[in-house]
C-alpha positions in Angstrom: 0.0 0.0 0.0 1.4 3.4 -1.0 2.3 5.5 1.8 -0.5 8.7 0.5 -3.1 5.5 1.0 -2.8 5.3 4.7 -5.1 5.5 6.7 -7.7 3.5 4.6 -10.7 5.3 3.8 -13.5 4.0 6.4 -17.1 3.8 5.2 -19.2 3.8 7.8 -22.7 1.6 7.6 -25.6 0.7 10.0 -23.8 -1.9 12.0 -26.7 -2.1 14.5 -26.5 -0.5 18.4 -23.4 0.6 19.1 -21.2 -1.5 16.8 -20.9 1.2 13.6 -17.8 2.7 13.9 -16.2 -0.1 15.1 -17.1 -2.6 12.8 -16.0 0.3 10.1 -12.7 0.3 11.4 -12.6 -3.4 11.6 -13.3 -3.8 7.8 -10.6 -1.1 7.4 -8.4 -3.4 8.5 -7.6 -1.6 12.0 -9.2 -4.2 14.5 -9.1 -5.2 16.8 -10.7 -1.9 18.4 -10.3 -1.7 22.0 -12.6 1.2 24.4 -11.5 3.1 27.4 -13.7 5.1 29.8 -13.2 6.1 33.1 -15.3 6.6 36.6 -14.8 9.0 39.4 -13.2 12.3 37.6 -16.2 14.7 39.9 -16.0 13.2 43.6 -13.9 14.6 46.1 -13.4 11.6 48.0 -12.1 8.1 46.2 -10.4 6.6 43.5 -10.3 7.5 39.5 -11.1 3.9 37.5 -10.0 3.6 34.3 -10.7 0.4 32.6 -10.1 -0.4 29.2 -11.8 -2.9 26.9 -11.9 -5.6 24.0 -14.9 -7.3 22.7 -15.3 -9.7 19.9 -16.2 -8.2 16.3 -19.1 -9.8 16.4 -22.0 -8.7 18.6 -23.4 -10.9 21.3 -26.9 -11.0 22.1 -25.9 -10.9 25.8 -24.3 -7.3 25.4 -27.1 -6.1 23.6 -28.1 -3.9 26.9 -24.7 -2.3 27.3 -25.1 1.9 27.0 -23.6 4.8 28.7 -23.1 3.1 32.5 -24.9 7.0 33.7 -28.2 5.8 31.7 -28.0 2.5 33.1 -29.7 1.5 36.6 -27.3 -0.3 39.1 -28.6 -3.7 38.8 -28.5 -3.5 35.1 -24.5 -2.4 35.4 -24.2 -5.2 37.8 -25.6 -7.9 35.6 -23.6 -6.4 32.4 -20.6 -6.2 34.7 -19.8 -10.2 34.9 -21.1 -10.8 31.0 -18.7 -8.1 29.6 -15.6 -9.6 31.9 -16.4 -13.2 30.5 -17.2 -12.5 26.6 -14.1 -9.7 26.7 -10.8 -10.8 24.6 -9.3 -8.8 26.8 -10.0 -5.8 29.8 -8.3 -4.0 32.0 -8.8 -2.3 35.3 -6.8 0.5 36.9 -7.6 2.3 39.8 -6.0 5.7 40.8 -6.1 6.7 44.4 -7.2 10.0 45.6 -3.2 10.9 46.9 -2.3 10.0 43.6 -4.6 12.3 41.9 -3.8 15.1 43.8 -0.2 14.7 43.4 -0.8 14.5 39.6 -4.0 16.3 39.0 -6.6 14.4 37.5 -6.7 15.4 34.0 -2.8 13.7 34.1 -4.4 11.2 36.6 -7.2 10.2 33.8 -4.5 10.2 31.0 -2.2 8.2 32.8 -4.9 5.5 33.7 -5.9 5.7 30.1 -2.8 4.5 29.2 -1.9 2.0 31.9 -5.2 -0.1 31.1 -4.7 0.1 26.9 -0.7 -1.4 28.3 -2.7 -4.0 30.0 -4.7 -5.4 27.6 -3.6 -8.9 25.8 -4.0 -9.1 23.0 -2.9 -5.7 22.0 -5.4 -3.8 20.3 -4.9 -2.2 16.4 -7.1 0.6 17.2 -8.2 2.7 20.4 -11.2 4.7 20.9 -11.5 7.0 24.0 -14.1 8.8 25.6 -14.2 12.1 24.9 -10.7 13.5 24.3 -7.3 12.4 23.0 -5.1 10.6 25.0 -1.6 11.1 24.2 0.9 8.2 24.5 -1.2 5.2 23.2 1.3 3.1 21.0 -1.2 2.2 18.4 -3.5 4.9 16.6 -6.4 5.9 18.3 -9.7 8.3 18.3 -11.2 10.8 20.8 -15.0 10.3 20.4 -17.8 12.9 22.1 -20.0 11.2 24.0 -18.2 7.5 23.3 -19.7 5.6 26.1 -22.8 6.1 24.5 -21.5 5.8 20.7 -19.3 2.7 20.8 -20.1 -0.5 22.2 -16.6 -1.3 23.3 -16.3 2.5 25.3 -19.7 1.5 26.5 -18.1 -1.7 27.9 -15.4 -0.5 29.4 -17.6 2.1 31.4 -19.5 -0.2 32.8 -16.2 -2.1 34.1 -15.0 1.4 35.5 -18.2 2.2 37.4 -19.0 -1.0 38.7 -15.7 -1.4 39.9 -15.6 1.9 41.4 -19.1 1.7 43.0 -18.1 -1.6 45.0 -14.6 0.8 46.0 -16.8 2.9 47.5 -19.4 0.9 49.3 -16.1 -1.3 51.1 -15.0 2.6 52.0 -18.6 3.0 53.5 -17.4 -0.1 56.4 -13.9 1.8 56.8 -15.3 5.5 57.3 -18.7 5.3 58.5 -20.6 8.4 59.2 -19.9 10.1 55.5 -22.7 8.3 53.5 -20.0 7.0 50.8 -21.8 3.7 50.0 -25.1 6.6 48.9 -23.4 9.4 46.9 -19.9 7.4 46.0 -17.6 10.7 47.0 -19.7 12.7 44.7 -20.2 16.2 46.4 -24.0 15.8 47.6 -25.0 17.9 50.3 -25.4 14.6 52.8 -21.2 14.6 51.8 -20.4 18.4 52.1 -22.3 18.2 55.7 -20.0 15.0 56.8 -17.1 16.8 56.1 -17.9 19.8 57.7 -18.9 17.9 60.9 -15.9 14.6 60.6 -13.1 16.1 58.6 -11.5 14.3 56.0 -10.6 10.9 55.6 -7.5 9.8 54.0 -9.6 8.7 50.8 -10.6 13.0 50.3 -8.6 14.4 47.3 -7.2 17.3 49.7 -6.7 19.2 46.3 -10.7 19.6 46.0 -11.9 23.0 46.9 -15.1 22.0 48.9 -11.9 19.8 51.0 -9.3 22.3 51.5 -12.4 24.3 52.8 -12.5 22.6 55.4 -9.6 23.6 57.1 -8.9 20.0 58.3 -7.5 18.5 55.6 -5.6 14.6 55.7 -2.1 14.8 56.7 0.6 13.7 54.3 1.4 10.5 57.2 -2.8 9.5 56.3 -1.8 9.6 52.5 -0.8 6.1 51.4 1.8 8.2 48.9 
């Protein structure tokens, strides 16, 4: 193939659900096509997951539920949750602690994790798409797509990994910090949360670097940070 002819031109037809683009690129010869979505960018308290995802080119009935993980209920993400890890080729999970993130920031936090989880996956993909923006880094080419987890069956996936995951994170944190209602709002930054830490301090799971934290006044000492 001359060098002007690369990338192939993709033609994109109805695939069904979310499989278009990534049957187009498979017929272009750029499969497999792997997804990557993450959970946990918002709260102040708790991890980042990133996870990162495989599936087979050709749809399985049991996956025809998967969506966005934010339009699905929780028992739905719980049922996808075991389907996806057994039909996967491959998945990866990464999770990103909340000393880590502030050490890094979380947009470096989210790119890093991005990354770590495509590393992770065996077999290696021939394409990437990622949710929302690009992700520097990636050793094989790759796509930022708007609103992915809800475009691309394989981002969709992979979202439903990294909330899940993170969800279960959070409800184990519930039994170690009681009092702050973690297991109910997850670390987002509900009012039942902001009262909590007004009244308990932070834990050593609080990103210190979140405003409504630092606010505080009382925020976790560098010997409660597992970095």
């Amino acid at each position: 193939m001359e060098r002007g002819e690369w990338p192939p031109r993709v033609v994109m037809r109805r695939a069904g659900g979310l499989r278009t683009l990534e049957s187009a690129l498979i017929r272009s010869g750029l499969g497999p096509v792997a997804g990557v979505d993450e959970a946990g960018r918002g709260p102040s308290a708790g991890p980042l997951v990133v996870a990162a995802c495989l599936l087979a080119p050709k749809a399985h009935t049991a996956l025809a539920g998967l969506d966005d993980s934010k339009r699905l209920t929780e028992s739905v993400r719980e049922e996808l949750f075991p389907v996806i890890k057994r039909l996967a080729l491959a998945y990866s999970v990464i999770v990103i602690p909340a000393w880590e993130i502030d050490s890094i920031g979380i947009h470096v936090a989210n790119i890093e994790g991005m990354r770590r989880a495509v590393a992770g996956l065996d077999p290696v993909p021939g394409y990437v798409l990622t949710d929302g923006f690009r992700v520097p880094g990636i050793p094989v080419p790759s796509l930022p797509v708007i609103g992915g987890d809800a475009t691309a069956a394989c981002i969709a996936a992979a979202s439903v990994l990294a909330k899940v995951t993170r969800d279960r994170i959070m409800v184990d944190l519930d039994k170690q910090h009681p009092g702050y209602g973690f297991a109910a709002h997850k670390g987002y930054n509900t009012a039942e949360h902001n009262e909590a830490l007004r009244r308990l301090g932070p834990t050593s799971e609080h990103r210190r670097s979140w405003r409504n934290v630092r606010e505080t006044g009382r925020v976790a000492t560098d010997t409660a940070y597992a970095g």
